[in-house]
C-alpha positions in Angstrom: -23.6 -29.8 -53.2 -21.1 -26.9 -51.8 -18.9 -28.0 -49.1 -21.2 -27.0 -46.3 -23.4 -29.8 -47.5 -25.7 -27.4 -49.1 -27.2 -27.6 -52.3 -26.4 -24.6 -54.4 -23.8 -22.1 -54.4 -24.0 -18.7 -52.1 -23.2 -15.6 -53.5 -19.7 -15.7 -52.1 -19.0 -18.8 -53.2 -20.1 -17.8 -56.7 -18.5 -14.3 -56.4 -15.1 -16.1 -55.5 -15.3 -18.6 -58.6 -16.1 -15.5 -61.2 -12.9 -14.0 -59.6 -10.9 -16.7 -60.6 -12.2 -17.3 -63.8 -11.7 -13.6 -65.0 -8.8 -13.3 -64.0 -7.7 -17.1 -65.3 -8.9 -15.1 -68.6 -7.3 -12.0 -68.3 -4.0 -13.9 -67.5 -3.8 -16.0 -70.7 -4.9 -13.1 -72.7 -2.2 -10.7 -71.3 0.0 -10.5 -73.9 -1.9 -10.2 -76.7 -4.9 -7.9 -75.4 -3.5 -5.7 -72.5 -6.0 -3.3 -72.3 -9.1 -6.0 -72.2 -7.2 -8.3 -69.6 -7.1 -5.6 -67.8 -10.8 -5.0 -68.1 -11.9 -8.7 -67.5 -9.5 -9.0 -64.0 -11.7 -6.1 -62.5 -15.3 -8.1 -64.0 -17.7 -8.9 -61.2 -20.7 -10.7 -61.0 -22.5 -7.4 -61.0 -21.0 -6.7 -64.0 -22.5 -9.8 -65.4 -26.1 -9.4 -64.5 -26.1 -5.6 -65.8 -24.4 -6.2 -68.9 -27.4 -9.0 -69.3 -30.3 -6.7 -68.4 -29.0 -4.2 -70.8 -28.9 -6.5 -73.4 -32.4 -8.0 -72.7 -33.8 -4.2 -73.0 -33.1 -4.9 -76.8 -36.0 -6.6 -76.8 -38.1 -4.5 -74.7 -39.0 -7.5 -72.9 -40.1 -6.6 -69.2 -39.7 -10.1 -67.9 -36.6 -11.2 -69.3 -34.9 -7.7 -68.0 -36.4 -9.0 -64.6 -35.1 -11.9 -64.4 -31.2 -11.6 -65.7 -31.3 -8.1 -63.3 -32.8 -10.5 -60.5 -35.3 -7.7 -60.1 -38.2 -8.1 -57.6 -40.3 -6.0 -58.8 -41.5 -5.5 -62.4 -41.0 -1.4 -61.8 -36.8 -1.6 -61.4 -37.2 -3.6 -64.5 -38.9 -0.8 -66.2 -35.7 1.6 -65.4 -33.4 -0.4 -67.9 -36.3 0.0 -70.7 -36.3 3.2 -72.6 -39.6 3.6 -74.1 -42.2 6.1 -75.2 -45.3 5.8 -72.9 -47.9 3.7 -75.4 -45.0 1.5 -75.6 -44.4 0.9 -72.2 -49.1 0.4 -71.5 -48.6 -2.1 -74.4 -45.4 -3.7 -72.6 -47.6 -3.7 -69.5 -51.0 -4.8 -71.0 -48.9 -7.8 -72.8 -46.9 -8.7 -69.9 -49.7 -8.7 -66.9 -53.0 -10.1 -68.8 -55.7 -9.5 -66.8 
């Protein structure tokens, strides 16, 4: 429960905690990695969810892009997936049996 007697987190809330943890990282790894503390302070929870859909294209797997990008529709998904188009009907055709 967050303090407002909800359960859950809102995005603030969540957006606040990230904060803290990268830049908690960033801090103890100052002196031995400037140049990627520096990198992690300015992380966002954006950052997060499109470092994640980029790695699920990998797998060319419509659904899991859609749900680490929180996409609502299958069609954003498709943006992060590079594919010929036989590819992407088969992608299609094996994600939406009819």
């Amino acid at each position: 429960m967050n303090k407002n007697g909800n359960k859950g987190v809102t995005a603030r809330q969540l957006s606040r905690l990230l904060n803290s943890f990268f830049s908690n990282v960033a801090q103890k790894n100052e002196n031995k990695f400037h140049h990627s503390a520096e990198n992690i302070r300015q992380a966002t929870a954006y950052w997060i969810r499109h470092t994640l859909s980029h790695a699920a294209k990998r797998t060319k797997d419509l659904r899991l892009v859609q749900r680490f990008g929180r996409h609502e529709h299958i069609q954003t998904s498709m943006l992060y997936i590079h594919v010929d188009d036989e590819e992407l009907e088969e992608l299609i055709t094996k994600q939406n049996p009819t």
